[in-house]
N, C-alpha and C positions, 0 to 999 in steps of 0.2 A: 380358565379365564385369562386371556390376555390384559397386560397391563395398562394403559396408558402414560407413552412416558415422549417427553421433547425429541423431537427428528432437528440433529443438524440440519445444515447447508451439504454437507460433505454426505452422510447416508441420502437424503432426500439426491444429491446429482447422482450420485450409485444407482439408485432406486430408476430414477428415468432411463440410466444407462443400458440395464436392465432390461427395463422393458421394451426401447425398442430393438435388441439385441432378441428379444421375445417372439415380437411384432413380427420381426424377420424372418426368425428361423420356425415360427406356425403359419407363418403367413396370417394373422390377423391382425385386425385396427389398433395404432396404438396405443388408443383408449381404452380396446379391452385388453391390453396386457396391462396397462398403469392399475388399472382396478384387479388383476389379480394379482399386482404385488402387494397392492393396497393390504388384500382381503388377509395375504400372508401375516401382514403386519397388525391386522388388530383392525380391520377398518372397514364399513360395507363397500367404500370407494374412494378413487382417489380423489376426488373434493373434499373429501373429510378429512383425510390425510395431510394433503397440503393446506385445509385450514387448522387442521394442528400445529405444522409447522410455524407456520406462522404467530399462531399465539405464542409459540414458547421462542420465538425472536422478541418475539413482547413483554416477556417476564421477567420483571425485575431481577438484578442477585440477592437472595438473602442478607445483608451486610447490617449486624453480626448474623451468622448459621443461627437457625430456629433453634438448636438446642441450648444455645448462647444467653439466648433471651429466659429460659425457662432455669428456676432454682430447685432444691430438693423437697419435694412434697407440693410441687406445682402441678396441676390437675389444667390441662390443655384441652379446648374443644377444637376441632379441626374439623371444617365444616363444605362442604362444596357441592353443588349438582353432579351427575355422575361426570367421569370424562373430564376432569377438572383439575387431577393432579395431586389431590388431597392424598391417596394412598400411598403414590410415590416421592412425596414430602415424607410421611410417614417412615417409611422404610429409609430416606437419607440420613432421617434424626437417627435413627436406630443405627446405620453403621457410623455415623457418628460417636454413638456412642461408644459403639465397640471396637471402635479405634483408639477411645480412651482408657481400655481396659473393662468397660464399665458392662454389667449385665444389660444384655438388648431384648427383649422376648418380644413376639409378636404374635398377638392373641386375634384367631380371624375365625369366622363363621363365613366367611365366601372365598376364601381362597385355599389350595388345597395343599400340603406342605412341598409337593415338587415344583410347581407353581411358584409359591413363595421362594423357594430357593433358587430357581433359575433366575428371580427379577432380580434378587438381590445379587448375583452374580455380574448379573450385566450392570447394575448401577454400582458396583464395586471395583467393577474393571479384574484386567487380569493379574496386574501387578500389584493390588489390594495387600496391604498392610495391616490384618486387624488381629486385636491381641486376642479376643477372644471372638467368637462367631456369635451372632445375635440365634438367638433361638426360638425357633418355632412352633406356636400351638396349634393346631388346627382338627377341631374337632366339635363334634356338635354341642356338647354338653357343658359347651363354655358357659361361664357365668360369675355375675361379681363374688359371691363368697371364696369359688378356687383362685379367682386374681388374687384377692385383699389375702387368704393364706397364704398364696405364694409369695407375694413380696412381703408381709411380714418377717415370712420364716428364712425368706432369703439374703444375701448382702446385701451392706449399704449403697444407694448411690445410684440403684438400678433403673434403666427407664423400659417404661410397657407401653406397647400400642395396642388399643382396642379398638378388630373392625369388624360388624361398627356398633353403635349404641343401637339402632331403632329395632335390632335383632335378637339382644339380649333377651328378652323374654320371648321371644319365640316361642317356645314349648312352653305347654301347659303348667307345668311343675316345677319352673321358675319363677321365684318371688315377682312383682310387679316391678318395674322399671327406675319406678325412683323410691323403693329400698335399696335396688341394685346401684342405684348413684349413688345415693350415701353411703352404702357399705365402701366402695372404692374410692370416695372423700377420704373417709376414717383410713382407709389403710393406706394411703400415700400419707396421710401427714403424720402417722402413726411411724411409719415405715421411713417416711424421708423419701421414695422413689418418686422419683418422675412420671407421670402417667398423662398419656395421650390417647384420647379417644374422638374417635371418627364419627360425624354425623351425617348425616341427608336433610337436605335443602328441598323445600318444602316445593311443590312440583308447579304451583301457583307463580314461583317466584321471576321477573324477568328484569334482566338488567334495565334502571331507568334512569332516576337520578342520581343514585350510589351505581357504580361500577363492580362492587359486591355486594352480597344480603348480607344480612346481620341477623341479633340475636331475633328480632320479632316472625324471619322467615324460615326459623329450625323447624324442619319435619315432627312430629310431635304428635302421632296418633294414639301413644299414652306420656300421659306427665311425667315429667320429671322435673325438677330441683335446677333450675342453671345457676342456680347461687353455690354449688356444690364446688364450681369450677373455677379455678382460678384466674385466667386464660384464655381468651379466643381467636380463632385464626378462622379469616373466610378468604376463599380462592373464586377467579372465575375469571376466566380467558387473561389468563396470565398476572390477574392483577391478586392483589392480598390484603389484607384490614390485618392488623394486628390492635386486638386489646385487652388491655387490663381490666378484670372485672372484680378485682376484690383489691 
């Protein structure tokens, strides 16, 4: 699975350069070499492409960094339609972290651990400075009771990304959803770590008079507890809502 992440100005001229350097040398249209650098890059075409770029000319700076805004035993919902940026938020706060030393884990039910690590790569750069490496889970049999023992049993100080929540029960022999929320309440404010968890934006939802959804638009095909969380972050074409919910 390709990730979704901001195209410069500077890859986006590469990228034209490209293609009609493509154009040329197959002899065909340079619209269909643009779409199949697109397709290289994560994209069905290049409309899609350069409407990406464009959002992320639109995205505000974090100023302070999301991890800045969150203390110990803060419980984040981080929320977005697909293609929105929400994962690759995620994974910043993570080497953020683990440039402060701090434990980074990243617990994923859709992404696969080379995957994982390649994105984290590229958004690390090559000169990447980090004390320790964020670490990766990825496997099916994720669920809240193995998070809330792991960061129990683990150092202080730690932060976890969960993605994402509407998957957690998934399998039949996983408790319901919001036991699984509360058990990962209890063990971030138990534990003191930091915990981010990714959700899905309810498929209903379209930009109107807010420029992002909010909590009444969470996907929520079973309940759960939003009083669980301390935190909410909603993304959508570059824009962000941050708030406090407790």
């Amino acid at each position: 699975m390709r990730l979704s992440a901001p195209l410069s100005e500077v890859k986006l001229s590469e990228l034209k350069r490209r293609a009609r350097r493509l154009s040329r040398a197959e002899g065909i249209p340079l619209h269909a070499a643009l779409d199949r650098l697109a397709r290289a890059e994560g994209f069905a075409r290049w409309s899609l492409l350069a409407a990406r770029a464009a959002e992320a000319r639109s995205s505000p700076p974090l100023d302070p960094p999301l991890l800045e805004r969150l203390a110990p035993g803060d419980r984040l919902l981080l929320a977005a339609r697909p293609r929105q940026g929400k994962t690759l938020m995620a994974l910043r706060l993570l080497l953020d972290a683990a440039r402060q030393g701090r434990r980074a884990v990243f617990y994923t039910l859709e992404f696969t651990e080379a995957e994982t690590r390649a994105h984290l790569r590229r958004l690390a750069g090559p000169d990447a400075a980090l004390a320790r490496a964020p670490e990766i889970v990825a496997r099916d049999d994720i669920e809240a009771a193995r998070i809330a023992a792991e960061l129990e049993s683990g150092p202080p100080g730690a932060v976890a990304v969960i993605d994402y929540l509407q998957i957690l029960d998934q399998r039949r022999t996983t408790p319901p959803l919001a036991v699984q929320v509360a058990a990962l309440e209890g063990a971030a404010r138990r534990s003191g770590a930091t915990l981010v968890v990714q959700s899905q934006i309810d498929r209903g939802w379209t930009p109107g008079a807010a420029p992002t959804p909010g909590l009444a638009h969470l996907r929520r095909p079973n309940p759960f507890p939003v009083e669980a969380f301390s935190h909410a972050c909603f993304l959508h074409a570059g824009a962000m809502r941050f708030d406090a919910l407790t």
